[in-house]
C-alpha positions, 0 to 999 in steps of 0.5 A, spaced: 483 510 460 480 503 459 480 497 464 480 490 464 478 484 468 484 480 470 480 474 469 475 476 464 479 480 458 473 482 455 470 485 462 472 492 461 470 499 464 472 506 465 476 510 471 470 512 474 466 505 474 473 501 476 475 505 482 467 504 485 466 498 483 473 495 486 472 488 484 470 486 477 463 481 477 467 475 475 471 477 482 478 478 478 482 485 478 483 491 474 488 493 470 490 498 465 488 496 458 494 500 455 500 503 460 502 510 457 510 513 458 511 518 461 514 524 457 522 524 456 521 531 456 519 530 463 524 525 466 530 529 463 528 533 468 525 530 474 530 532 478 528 539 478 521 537 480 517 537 486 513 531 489 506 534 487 508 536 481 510 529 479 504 527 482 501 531 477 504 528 471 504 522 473 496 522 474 496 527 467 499 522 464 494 515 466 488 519 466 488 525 463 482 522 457 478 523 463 480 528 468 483 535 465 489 537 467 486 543 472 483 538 476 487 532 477 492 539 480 486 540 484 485 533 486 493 532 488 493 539 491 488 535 497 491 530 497 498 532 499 501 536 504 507 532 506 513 529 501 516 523 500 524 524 501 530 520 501 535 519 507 542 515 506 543 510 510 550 507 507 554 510 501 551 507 497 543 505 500 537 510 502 531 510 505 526 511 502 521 515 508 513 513 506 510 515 513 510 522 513 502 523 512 497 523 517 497 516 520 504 516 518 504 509 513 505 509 506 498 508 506 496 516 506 498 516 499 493 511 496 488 512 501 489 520 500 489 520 492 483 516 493 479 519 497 480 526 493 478 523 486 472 519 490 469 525 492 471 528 486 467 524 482 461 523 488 460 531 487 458 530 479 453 524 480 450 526 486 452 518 490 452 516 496 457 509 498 460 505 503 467 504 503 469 497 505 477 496 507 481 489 510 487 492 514 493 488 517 496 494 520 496 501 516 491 501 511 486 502 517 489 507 519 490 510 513 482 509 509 480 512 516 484 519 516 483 519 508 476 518 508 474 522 515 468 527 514 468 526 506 461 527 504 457 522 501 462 516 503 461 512 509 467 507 511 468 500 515 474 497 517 476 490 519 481 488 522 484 482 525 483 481 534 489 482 537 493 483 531 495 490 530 499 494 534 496 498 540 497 504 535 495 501 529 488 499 533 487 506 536 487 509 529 482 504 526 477 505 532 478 512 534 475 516 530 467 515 530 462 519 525 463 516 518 468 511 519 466 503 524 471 499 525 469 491 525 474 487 529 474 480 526 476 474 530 480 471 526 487 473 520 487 478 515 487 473 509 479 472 513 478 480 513 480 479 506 475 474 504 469 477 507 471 484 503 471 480 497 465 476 498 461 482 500 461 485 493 460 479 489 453 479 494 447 480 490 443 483 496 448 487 498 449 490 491 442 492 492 442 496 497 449 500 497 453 503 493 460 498 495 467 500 494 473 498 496 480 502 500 484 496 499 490 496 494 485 491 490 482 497 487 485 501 481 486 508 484 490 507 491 495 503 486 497 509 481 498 514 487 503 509 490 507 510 484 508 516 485 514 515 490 518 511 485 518 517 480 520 521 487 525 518 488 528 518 482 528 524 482 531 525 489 537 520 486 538 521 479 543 526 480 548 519 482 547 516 476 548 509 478 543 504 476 536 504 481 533 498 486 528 497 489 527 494 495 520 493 498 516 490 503 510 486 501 504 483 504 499 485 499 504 486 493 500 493 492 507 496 493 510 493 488 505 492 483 505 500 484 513 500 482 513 495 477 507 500 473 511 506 474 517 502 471 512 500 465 510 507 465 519 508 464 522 509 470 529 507 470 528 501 475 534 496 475 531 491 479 526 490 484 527 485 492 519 482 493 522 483 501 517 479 506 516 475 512 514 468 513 508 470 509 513 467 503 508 465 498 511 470 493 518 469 493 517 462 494 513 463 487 519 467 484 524 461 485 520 456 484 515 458 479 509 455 482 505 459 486 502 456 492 498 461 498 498 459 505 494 461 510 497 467 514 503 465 519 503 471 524 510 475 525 513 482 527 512 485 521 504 484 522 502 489 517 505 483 512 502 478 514 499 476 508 498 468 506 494 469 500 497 477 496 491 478 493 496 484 488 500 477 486 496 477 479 497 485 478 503 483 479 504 477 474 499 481 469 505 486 467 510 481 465 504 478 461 504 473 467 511 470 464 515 467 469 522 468 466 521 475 466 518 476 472 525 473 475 529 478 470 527 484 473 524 482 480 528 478 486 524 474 492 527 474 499 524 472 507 526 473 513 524 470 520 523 476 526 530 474 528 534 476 522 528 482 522 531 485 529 538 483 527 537 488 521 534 493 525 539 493 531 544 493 525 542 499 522 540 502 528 548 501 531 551 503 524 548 509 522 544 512 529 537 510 524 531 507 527 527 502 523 520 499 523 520 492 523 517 492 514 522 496 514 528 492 516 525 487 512 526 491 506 534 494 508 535 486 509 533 484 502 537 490 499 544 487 503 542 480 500 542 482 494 548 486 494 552 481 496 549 476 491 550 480 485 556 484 487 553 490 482 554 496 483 547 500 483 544 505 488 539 502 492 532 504 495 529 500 501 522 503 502 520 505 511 512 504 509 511 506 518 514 511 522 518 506 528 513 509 534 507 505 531 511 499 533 514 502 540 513 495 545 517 491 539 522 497 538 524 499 544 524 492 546 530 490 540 535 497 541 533 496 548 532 504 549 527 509 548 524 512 542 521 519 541 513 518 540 510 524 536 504 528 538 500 525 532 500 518 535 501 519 542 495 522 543 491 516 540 493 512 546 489 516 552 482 515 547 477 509 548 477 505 542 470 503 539 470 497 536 464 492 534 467 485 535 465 478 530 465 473 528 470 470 520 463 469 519 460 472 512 452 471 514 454 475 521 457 480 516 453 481 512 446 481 516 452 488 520 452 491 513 445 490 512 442 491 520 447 494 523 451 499 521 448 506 519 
């Protein structure tokens, strides 16, 4: 598969060179040249497949000129041990659970696919490279598990002061070996920027083998259309039209799941659900794009002024407004419309929810009763609640059950080295500091 700059058209390059490269010299994105459709021979019969083997099929389908069928099974087959499965929640509304991996957030899914298919590549060539990765929540948590002890890659996560939960920190800053968290004083928009800036640094360049986790690159895109495939094959027994709604801070979720709709998963619209981070939505009623610096809410891990996905996200409509708004729908919630979704879900159907998540249910309901259609709907939970326990014990006003897997991160030291948004101070950690 051949990938284009999206700013340059006739800047391109191989899987291999997009997924390492990350970002394009001319600072744009990747994106597929040409989108393949899966087989209908498949879909007829999704229902009756597991998740890897649509994983599998869905890989096969994008990359199998450059990665034979034998070892993309391979790549899946390390990837995933865990499902992404549907719960109802109303007649009509499901769940769609994203938080069953390692760090419990939809990030394992990317984050896993990308290191298999890293590492695949890295014992070919021989390299050594350096993972960079912004994180406002679950990403960092995510890149570290998915990368921790894989030979030939060391990571560094930056991540905002004071603006991730307890929870979400202590997996960025616990792990040690491969993987240094940098706790940057200051917003993810400026985590973000300094990632960015550091691939366009010539110097740098020259003295690493650079790559990025953020959903900027290529390979953690296409696994998270995985879970689209997936949960149309969970619901197509119902045989009513399938929406989306889903929570977006960075818009790579979304983007996944309009590339799995070009691909030919029946989708009959998407909700681009957000906080106040509203940029996006505001775009969708407007048709005028305008980011703003990044508004701090409940929903942390969307906390995102600037989506850099946002021109992916145009790119599959040929950046063509009419049919952007034709098939995807913005909504915005404040953090009391927020807690009020999830003590209503949690009344209703004995269901606990994150914050993204209840920002995505409510997007759904919003929808429903504009339109007054009748469709299946699908809210995705990209975070397991007890990574926000303070937040949702407050809301409900009783206790939540902790898994082992999180609450043993609590009792370790994190280890974290604190700077400046500054990209000189950056840069000289990269070349200085940081083994």
């Amino acid at each position: 598969m051949i990938f284009y700059s999206t700013k340059t058209a006739d800047l391109k390059a191989s899987l291999e060179e997009a997924i390492f490269n990350s970002l394009p010299p001319d600072n744009g994105l990747y994106m597929p040249e040409s989108i393949p459709a899966i087989s209908k021979e498949f879909m007829d019969d999704i229902e009756n497949k597991s998740f890897k083997e649509i994983a599998i099929e869905v890989t096969a389908t994008l990359l199998g000129s450059e990665i034979t069928r034998s070892e993309i099974e391979s790549i899946i087959d390390r990837a995933y041990d865990f499902e992404a499965p549907v719960v109802k929640i109303t007649p009509n509304d499901y769940v769609l659970e994203l938080f069953h991996g390692p760090s419990m957030a939809f990030k394992d899914f990317g984050a896993r696919f990308m290191a298999a298919i890293m590492s695949y590549f890295l014992q070919r060539s021989n390299k050594e490279i350096r993972i960079l990765v912004a994180t406002s929540g679950d990403t960092g948590g995510a890149v570290a598990q998915g990368f921790y002890k894989v030979p030939g890659i060391s990571v560094t996560i930056l991540y905002p002061s004071g603006k991730v939960s307890d929870i979400q920190e202590k997996q960025l800053t616990t792990l040690g070996h491969n993987v240094t968290a940098l706790e940057v004083e200051g917003t993810f928009d400026d985590c973000q920027r300094l990632v960015k800036e550091a691939f366009l640094d010539a110097e740098l360049s020259e003295k690493y083998n650079l790559a990025s986790a953020n959903s900027i690159n290529i390979a953690r895109l296409i696994p998270q259309s995985f879970y689209y495939f997936a949960a149309y094959a969970q619901l197509k027994k119902l045989g009513k039209p399938l929406v989306f709604s889903v929570p977006s801070g960075n818009f790579g979720n979304l983007s996944a799941g309009v590339l799995a709709y070009r691909m030919g998963l029946p989708v009959e619209h998407f909700i681009a659900a957000t906080n106040a981070n509203n940029a996006v939505p505001r775009y969708l009623t407007s048709g005028t794009y305008e980011p703003l610096p990044s508004i701090e809410t409940i929903s942390n891990a969307m906390d995102v002024g600037s989506p850099s996905n946002f021109v992916r996200l145009t790119r599959f409509f040929n950046d063509d407004w009419n049919a952007i708004n034709e098939k995807v729908s913005g909504a915005f919630y404040n953090d009391e419309q927020t807690q009020k979704a999830m003590r209503e879900v949690f009344g209703n159907a004995n269901y606990v929810m994150c914050p993204h998540t209840a920002v995505a249910y409510r997007g759904l309901q919003d929808y429903r009763k504009k339109t007054g259609s009748d469709f299946t709907g699908v809210f995705l939970s990209t975070a397991h609640p007890a990574k926000f326990i303070d937040l949702v014990e407050e809301t409900l006003g009783k206790s939540i059950e902790v898994p082992e897997r999180l609450k043993s991160l609590l009792d370790i030291e994190k280890v974290s080295i604190k700077m400046k948004p500054e990209f000189s101070e950056f840069k000289s950690l990269l070349m200085n500091a940081l083994k």
